[in-house]
N, C-alpha and C positions, 0 to 999 in steps of 0.2 A: 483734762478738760477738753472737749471738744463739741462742735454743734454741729445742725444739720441746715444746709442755707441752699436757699433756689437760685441760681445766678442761671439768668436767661433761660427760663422755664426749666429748669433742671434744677432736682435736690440733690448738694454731694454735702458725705462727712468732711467735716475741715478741723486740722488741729494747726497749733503754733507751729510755724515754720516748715510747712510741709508746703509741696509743691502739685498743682493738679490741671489737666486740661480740663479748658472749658469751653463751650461756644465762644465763635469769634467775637471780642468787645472792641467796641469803635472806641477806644482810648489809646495810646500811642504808648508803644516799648518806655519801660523806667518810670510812668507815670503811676502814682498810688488812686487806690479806687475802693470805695468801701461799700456793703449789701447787706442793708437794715432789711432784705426780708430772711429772716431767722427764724424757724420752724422751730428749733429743740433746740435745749442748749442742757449739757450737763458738764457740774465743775469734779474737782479732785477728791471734794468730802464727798465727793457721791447723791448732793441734788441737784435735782432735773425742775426744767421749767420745761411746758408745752404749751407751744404757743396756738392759738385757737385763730385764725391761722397761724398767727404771727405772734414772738414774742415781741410784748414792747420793752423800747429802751434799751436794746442790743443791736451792736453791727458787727462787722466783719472785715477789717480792712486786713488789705491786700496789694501789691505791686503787681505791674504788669512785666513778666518777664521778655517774652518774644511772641511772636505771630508766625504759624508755621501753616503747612497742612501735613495730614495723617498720609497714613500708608494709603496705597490704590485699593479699591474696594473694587472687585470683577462683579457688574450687574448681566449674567449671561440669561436672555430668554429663548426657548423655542419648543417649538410645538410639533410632534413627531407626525411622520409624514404627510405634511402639509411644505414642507422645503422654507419654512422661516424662521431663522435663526439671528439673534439681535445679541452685540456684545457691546458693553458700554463699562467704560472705566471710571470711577468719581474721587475725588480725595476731599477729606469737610475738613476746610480752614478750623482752627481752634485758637485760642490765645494761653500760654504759661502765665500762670500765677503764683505767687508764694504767698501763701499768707501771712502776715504780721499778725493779728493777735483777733481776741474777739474780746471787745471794749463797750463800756455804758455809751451810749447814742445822747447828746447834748440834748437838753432841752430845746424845742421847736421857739423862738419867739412868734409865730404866726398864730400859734393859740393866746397870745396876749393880744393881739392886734385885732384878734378878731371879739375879745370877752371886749375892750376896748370898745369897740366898733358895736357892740349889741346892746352897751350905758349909755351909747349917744344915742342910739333910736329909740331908747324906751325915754332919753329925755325928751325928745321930740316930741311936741302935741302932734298927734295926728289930725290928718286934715277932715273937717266936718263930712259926714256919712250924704250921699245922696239923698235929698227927702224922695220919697215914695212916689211922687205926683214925677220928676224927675227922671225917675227910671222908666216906668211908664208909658212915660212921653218917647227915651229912647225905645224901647222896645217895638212900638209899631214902624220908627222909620228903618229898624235893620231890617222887618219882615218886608216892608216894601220895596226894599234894596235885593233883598232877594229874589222877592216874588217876580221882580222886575229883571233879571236876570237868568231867571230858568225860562218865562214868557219870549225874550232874546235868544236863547239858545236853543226854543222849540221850535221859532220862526225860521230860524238859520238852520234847523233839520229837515225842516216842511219844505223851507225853498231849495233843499238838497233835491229832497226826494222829489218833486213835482215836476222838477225838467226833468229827470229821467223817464217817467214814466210816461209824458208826454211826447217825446219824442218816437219808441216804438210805435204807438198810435198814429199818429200824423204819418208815417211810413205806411200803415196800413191802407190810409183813406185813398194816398196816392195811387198803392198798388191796386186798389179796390179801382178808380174809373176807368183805366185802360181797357178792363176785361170786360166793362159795360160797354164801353164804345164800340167793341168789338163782336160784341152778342148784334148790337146794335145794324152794324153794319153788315152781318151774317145776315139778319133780314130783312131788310134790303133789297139784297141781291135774288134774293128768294122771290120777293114777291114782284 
């Protein structure tokens, strides 16, 4: 009997009381932990369930043995006659697991609570429909509310844009009567 189970984006084969690394789990050494996402499961008589993605109603418990890291992994890059060379060493944490067994997953009580929870709103009368005259009436004040806000936010781009462009002008007109006063005074002297 063994299945195939994703435990922290990874699918590993797991049998009774075998042991396997897996990505680091935030659960603490000696602590039991179990992983209802089960992909395939086949038993001893030889049927298979495949789970579409998942089978339902199967987990996978497990203990947490220890928390370790792997061997050094040499990350070496470089690039030939260019003089750059990069050497980097990493170890990925994992956690030991043993698994205990692969068992029926208990029924959710959260699907009663909610079948529950959908006889009390169908007992609820719902509240009277807006009459027609009603909607209506809202309808023009959102467009006004709108309207009245892109109007606001074309005024505050106009008054962006108009001192800028009046300011190079206003520079011009200055620079413009000196060089009259000056033709000005050129003749003048002339005559």
């Amino acid at each position: 009997m063994y299945a195939i189970v994703e435990i922290a984006g990874k699918q590993f084969r797991v049998e009774k009381d075998q042991k396997i690394k897996v990505p680091l789990l935030s659960v603490e050494s000696g602590k039991k932990v179990s992983f209802d996402r089960v992909l395939f499961y086949a038993d001893d008589a030889g049927k298979t369930q495949i789970g579409s993605p998942v089978v339902s109603g199967l987990k996978v418990e497990a203990t947490v043995l220890e928390h370790g890291k792997d061997k050094k992994i040499i990350v070496f890059k470089k690039k030939r006659r260019k003089g750059y060379q990069k050497k980097n060493g990493h170890r990925q944490p994992f956690s030991l697991i043993q698994i205990e067994g692969i068992a029926q997953a208990k029924a959710k009580p959260a699907k009663k609570e909610t079948a529950a929870k959908a006889a009390k709103a169908e007992e609820k009368p719902k509240a009277a429909p807006k009459s027609a005259k009603a909607k209506t009436e809202e309808a023009p004040k959102a467009a006004k509310k709108t309207a009245a806000a892109k109007t606001k936010a074309a005024d505050k781009t106009k008054k962006d844009a108009k001192p800028k462009a009046a300011k190079p002008a206003a520079k011009a007109k200055t620079a413009a009567k000196p060089k009259a006063e000056k033709k000005d005074s050129a003749e003048e002297k002339e005559a």
